[in-house]
C-alpha positions in Angstrom: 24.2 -110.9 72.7 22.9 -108.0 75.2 23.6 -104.4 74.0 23.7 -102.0 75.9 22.5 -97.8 73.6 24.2 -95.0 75.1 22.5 -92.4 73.3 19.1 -94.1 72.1 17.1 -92.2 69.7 16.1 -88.7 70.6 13.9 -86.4 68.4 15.3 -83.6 69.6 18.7 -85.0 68.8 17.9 -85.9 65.6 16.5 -82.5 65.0 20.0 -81.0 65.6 21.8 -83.9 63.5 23.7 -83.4 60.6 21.9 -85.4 58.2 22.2 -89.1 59.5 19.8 -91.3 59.6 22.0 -93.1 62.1 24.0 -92.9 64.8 24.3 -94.7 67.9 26.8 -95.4 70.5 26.3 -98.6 72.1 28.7 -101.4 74.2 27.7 -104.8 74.6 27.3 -108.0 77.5 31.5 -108.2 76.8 32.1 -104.3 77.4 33.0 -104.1 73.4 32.0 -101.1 72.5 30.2 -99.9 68.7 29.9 -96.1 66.8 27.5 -96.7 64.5 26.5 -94.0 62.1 24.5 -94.5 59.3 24.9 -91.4 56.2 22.7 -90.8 53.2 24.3 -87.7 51.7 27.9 -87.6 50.7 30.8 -86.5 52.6 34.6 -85.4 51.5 36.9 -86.6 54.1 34.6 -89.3 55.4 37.7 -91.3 56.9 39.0 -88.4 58.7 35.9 -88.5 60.1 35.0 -91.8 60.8 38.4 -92.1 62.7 37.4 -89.3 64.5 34.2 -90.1 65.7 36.1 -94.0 66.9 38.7 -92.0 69.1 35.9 -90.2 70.8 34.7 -93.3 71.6 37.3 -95.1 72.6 38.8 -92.1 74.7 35.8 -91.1 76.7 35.6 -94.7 78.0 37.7 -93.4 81.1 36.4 -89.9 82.3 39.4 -88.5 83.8 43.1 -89.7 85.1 45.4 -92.3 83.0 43.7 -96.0 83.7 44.3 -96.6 80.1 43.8 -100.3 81.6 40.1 -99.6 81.3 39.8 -98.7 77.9 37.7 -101.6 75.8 37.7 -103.0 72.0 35.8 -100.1 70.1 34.3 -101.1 66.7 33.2 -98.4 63.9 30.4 -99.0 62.2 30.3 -97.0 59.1 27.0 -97.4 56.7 27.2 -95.5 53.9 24.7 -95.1 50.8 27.3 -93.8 48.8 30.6 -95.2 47.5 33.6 -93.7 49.2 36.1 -96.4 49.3 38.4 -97.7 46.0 37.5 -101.6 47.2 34.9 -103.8 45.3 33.8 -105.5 48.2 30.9 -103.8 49.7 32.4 -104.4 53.6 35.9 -103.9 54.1 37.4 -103.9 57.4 40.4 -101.8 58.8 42.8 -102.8 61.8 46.4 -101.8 63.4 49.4 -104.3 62.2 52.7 -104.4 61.5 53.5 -103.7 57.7 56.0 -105.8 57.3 55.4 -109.1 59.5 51.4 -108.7 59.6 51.5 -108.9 63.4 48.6 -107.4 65.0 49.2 -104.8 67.4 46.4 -104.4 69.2 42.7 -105.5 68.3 41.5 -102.5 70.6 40.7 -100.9 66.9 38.8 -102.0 64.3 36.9 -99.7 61.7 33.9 -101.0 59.2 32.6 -99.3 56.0 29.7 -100.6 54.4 29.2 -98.9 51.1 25.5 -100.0 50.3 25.5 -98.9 46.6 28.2 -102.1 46.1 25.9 -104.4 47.3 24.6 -105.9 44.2 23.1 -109.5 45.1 19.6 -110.8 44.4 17.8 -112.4 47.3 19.0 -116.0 46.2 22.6 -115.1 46.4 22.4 -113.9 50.4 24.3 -116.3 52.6 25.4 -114.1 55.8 23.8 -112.1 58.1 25.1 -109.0 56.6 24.2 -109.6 53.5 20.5 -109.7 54.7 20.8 -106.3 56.8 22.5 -105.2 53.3 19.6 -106.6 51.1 17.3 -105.4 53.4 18.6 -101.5 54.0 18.8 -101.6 50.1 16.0 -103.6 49.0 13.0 -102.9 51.7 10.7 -100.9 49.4 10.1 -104.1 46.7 8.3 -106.0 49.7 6.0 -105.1 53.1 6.0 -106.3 56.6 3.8 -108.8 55.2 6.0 -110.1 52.2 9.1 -110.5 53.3 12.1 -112.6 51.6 12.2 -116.3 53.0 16.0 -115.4 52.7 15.6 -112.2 54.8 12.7 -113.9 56.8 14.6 -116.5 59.0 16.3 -113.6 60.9 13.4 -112.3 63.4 15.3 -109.0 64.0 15.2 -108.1 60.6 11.3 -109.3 60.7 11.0 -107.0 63.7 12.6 -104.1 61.6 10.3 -104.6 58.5 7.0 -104.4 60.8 8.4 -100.9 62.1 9.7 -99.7 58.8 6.7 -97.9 57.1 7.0 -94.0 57.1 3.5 -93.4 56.9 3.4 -95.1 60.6 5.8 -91.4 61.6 3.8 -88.8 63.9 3.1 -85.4 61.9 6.0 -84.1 63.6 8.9 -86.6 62.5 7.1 -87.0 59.1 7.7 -83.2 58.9 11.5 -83.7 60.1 12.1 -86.1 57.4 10.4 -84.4 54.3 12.1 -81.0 55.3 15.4 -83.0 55.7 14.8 -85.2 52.2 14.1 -81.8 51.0 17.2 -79.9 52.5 19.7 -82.2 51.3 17.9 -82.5 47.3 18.9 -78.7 47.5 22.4 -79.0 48.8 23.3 -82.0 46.5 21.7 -79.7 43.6 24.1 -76.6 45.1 27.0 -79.0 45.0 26.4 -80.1 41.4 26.2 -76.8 40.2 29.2 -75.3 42.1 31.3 -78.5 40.5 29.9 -77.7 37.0 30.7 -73.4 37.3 34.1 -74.8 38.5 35.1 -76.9 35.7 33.8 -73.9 33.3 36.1 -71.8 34.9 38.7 -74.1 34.8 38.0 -74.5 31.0 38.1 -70.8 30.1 41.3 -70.4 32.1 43.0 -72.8 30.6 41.9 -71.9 27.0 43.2 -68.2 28.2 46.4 -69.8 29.4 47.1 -71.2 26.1 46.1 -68.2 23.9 48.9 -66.1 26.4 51.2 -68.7 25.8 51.2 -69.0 22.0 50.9 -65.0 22.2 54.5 -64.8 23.8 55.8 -67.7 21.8 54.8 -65.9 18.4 56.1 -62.6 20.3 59.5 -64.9 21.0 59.7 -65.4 17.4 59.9 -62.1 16.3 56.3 -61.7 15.1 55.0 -58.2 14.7 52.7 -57.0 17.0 49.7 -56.6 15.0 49.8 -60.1 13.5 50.3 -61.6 16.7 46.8 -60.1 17.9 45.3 -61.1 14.9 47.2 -64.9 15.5 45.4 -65.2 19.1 42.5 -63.0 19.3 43.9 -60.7 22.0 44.0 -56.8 21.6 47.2 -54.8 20.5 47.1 -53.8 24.5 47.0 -57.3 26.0 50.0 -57.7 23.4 52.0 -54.6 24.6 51.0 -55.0 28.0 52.9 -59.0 27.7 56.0 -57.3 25.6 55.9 -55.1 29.1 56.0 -57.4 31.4 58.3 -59.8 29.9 61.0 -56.6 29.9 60.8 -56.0 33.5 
């Protein structure tokens, strides 16, 4: 199958990228056309924008005017290394039917997501042509161009791909792109982690504080002087006049 890249690798473009390794917009010899994107780090929202980046596709087929009769198939490719999806498989595929008789309504649409950390099989367990891209996206550092899997072997394209595949072979300048990249996102992952854990801190402390307020007007509910309820809950004489306060007004 010819394939056509509209937007073949640019270093400039990758420069101003948003942290893909991937992503390429491409139509092939029956005028089908692919997004492919390929993303290491994590995203929230990675549907939304996954069925975003297919309807830019699909709509700038036809440059201006209504010939919605020229608009083609368009297939998302989504590879992920991370888990997004709640589905075992590791390639799940999404189209437009009918809920209740399972019609298809048009095959114009068709969304992948390949979540790489779900592929689990050992070399002897590969029987598609996916599950050798698969093995070989996730599996490419055990062997060289010069060792590669008989079962990942008898596909020359993925032979092709292990000769190229060696980051030393990078110019200073895209070696220097991908460290400072590598490096960029160990910091905003480390960022993220530490936001989530101040969060749930938070969250812990206010909902202790909650509780302690709670059981405060509970006791103060019950007719339990003042003084006792402070010493009950830990909270000053003030916090306790400033709740009788409040629950007067």
């Amino acid at each position: 199958m010819d394939i056509e890249l509209k937007n073949p690798y640019n270093l400039a473009n990758y420069r101003q990228g948003k942290m893909s390794i991937l992503d390429i917009k491409a139509v092939d010899e029956k005028g089908v056309w692919y997004d492919i994107e390929m993303q290491i780090a994590e995203q929230s929202f990675y549907d939304k924008r996954a069925l975003y980046y297919w309807a830019k596709v699909y709509s700038d087929q036809i440059e201006s005017g209504y010939e919605f009769n020229l608009l083609k198939k368009t297939i998302g490719i989504n590879i992920l290394d991370f888990e997004y999806l709640n589905e075992e498989e590791y390639h799940n595929v999404y189209k437009i039917y009918n809920v209740k008789s399972k019609k298809s309504f048009s095959n114009l649409f068709e969304l992948h997501f390949i979540e790489l950390p779900k592929f689990k099989k050992d070399f002897s367990e590969i029987k598609t042509t996916l599950d050798r891209w698969a093995a070989f996206l996730t599996k490419a550092y055990e062997f060289d161009k010069d060792s590669v899997p008989k079962e990942l072997a008898q596909n020359e394209e993925i032979k092709k791909a292990a000769e190229r595949l060696d980051i030393m072979s990078l110019n200073k300048e895209e070696r220097e792109i991908y460290e400072n990249d590598l490096k960029a996102m160990m910091v905003r992952n480390a960022e993220i982690n530490a936001a989530e854990e101040k969060g749930r801190e938070e969250g812990i402390k206010e909902g202790i504080k909650e509780g302690v307020i709670k059981t405060a007007k509970n006791l103060l509910d019950m007719g339990i002087d003042e003084n006792m309820v402070s010493k009950a809950t830990g909270l000053s004489v003030e916090d306790i006049r400033e709740l009788c306060n409040k629950r007067k007004q």
